[in-house]
N, C-alpha and C positions, 0 to 999 in steps of 0.2 A: 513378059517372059523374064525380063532381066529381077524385075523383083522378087518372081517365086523361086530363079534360081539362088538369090542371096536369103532368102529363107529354108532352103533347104543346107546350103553349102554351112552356112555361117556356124549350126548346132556342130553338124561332122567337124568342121574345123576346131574348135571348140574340144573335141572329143580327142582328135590326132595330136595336140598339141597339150595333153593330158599326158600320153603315152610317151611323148619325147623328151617330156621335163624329168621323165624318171632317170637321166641318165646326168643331170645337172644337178648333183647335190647340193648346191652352192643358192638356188633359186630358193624363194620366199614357201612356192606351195612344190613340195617334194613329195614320192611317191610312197606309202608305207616300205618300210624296209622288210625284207628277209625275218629280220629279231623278231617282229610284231603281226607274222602271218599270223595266228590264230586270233588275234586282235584286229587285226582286220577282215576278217570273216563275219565276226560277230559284231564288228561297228557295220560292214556292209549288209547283214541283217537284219540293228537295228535302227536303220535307216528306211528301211520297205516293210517295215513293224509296224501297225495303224495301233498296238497299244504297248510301243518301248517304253521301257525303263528309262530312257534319254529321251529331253526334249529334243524336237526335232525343228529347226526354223524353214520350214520347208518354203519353195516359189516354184514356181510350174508357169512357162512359157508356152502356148499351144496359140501354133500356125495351124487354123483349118481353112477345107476348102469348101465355101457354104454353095449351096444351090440354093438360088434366087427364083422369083416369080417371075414372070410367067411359065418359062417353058427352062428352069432349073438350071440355068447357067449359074458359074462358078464366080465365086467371087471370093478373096481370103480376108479371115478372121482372125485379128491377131489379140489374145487377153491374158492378160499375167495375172495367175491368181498366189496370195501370200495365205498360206494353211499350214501354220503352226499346231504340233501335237504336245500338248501339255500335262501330266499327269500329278495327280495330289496323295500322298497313301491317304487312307480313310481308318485304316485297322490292320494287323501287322503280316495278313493275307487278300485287305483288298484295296483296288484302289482306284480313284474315280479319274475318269482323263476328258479332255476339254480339245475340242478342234474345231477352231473356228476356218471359216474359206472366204477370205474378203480379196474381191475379183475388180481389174481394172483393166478394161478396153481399150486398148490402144485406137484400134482401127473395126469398128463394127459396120457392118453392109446391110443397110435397107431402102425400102421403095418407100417414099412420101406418100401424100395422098393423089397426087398427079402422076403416079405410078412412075417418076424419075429415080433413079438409083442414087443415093445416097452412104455418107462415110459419118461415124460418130463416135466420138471417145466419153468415156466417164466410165462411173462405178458400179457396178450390177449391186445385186441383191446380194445380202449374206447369210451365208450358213451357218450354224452354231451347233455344233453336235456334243450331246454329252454321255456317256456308257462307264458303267461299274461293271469291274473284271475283277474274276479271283485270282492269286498268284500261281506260280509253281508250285507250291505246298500243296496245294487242291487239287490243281487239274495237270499239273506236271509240264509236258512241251507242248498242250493245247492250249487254243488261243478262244477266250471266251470273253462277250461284254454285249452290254445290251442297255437301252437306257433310249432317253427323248430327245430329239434332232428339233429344229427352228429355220426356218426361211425368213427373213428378218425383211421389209420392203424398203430396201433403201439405195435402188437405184438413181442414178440423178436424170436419167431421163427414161421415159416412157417408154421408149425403146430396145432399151437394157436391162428392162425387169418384168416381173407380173404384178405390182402394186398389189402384190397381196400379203398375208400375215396366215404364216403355215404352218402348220405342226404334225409331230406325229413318231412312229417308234425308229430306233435306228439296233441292229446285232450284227453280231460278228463275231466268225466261227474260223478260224487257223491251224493249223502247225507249225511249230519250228524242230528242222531238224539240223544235224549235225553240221552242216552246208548250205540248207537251204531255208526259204520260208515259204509256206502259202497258205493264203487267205481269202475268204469275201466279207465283204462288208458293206452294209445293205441299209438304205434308207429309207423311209416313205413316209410321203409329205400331204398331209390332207389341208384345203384352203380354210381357215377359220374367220375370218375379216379382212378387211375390203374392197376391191371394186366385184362388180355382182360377175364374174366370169368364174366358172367354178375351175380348181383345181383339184387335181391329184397324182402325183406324178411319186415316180422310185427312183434311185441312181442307187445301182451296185458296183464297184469294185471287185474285181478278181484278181488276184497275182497268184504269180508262181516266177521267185526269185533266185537263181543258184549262186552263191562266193565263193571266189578261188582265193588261194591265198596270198597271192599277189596283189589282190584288192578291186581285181577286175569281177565281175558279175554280169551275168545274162539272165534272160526269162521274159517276161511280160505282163504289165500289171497296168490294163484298162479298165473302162468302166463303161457298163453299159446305163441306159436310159428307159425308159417305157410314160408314155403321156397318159393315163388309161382313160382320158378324154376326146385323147386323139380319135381322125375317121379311121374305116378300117383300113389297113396301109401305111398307115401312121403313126402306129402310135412309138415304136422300137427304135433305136437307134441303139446299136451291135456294132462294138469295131475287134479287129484284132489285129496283133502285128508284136513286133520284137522288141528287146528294151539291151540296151546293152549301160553298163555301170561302172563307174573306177571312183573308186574310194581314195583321197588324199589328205594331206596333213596341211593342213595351212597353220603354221607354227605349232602348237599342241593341238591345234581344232579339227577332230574330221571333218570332213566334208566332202559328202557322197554328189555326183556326177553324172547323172542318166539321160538317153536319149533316147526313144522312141519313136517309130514310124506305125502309124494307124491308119486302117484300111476300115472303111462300115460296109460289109456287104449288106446289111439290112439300115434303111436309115428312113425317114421321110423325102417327100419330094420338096420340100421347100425349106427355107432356111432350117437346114440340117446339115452336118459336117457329113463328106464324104472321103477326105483325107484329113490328118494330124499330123504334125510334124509335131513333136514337145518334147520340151528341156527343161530337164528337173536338179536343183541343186537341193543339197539337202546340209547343213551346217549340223553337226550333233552336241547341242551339251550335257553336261548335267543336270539330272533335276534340282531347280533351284529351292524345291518346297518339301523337305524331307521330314519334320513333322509331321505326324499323325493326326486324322482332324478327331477323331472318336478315341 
């Protein structure tokens, strides 16, 4: 009990203590000012942007709470993943962007082969996504890109990956408006080499993000799952739930601040997430590769 309390408390604190430094101008990470609302809407934008104009050095903390075998007891899942959004211009209306998701297990829960419950840290598998998008000259405030995604097998244990070597298309369709963003963005992974268990699996992304111009923002921006190998039962994992954001300055750097509480009302019965806790920091810089590769 006392642990899942310091997992749920630790993010909100975290969040509160965001809100109080805006009155300490004096402090290292300060709140955007009054001067800089409209610049804070549009840095808290392109923060929840899957294809900004700024790089993003994004990490994502996700406390879930898995159901275990036999009879789906809970047990929590703690994994940091680092998913950096990168873009290259290609040509002076398009431009190719790069987002890799390399994932690290603090505390992962499974059953041996003596059906005893078990704890194990290391490095999951990685994703490597890549999509060409036209600019704003093209398609104006819609958000377009589309291109080949990668499942790369390089867990370090057995436990933490599928030992496979995946591919397949990845798109994504958006708006941004005056205040707000929203998007999906959609993957799917067919197994191309190694061990003989087949794969095929999707993960989408949804958001829907609103900025105020104090720097704070709301909405909700999860992703859902589908196994299409799974039984039937099985295969969906569906969460939804709230996101709340405060964008700050740490010296000239933004850096966007989100938390999230996720519910799966559709999930599997077994090591499947039925709550999320996650905490998202997002650093924004410039693009460092503004050269034209065409």
């Amino acid at each position: 009990m006392h642990s899942i309390t310091r997992l749920i408390l630790c993010p909100a604190l975290i969040m509160v203590s965001l809100n109080s430094g805006s009155a300490q101008v004096s402090e290292p990470a300060t709140v955007v000012s009054s001067a800089d609302n409209q610049s804070a809407v549009e840095f808290s934008k392109q923060a929840s942007n899957p294809l900004a104009n700024l790089w993003l050095l994004q990490s994502q903390q996700n406390n879930q709470w898995i159901g275990m075998p036999p009879d789906a007891e809970h047990r929590i899942e703690s994994n940091l993943q680092f998913q950096p959004l990168m873009s290259v211009p290609l040509t002076e209306n398009w431009k190719l962007f790069a987002r890799p998701v390399l994932q690290l297990f603090n505390s992962s829960p499974y059953q041996d082969q003596t059906g005893r419950d078990r704890r194990i840290t290391g490095f999951g598998d990685t994703v490597l996504a890549f999509a060409v998008s036209p600019g704003p000259a093209l398609v104006g405030r819609w958000l377009l890109a589309a291109g080949p995604t990668f499942i790369l097998p390089t867990a370090t244990e057995t436990a933490l990956g599928q030992k496979k070597w995946q591919f397949g298309p990845t798109t994504a369709v958006g708006y941004v408006g005056k205040s707000f963003i929203t998007y999906a963005f959609a993957q799917q992974w067919f197994g191309i080499a190694g061990n003989s268990r087949k794969t095929n699996q999707m993960n989408t992304y949804y958001a829907f993000v609103y900025a105020f111009s104090n720097g704070w923002s709301i909405g909700t921006s999860p992703n859902f799952a589908v196994n299409w190998e799974g039984s039937k039962g099985n295969k969906v994992s569906f969460p939804v739930g709230p996101q709340i954001g405060k964008l700050v300055k740490i010296g000239a750097m933004p850096v966007k601040f989100e938390l999230q509480a996720l519910y799966y009302p559709i999930h599997p019965d077994v090591y499947a997430p039925k709550w999320n806790v996650q905490l998202q920091v997002t650093p924004l810089l410039p693009a460092l590769i503004k050269r034209k590769l065409l």
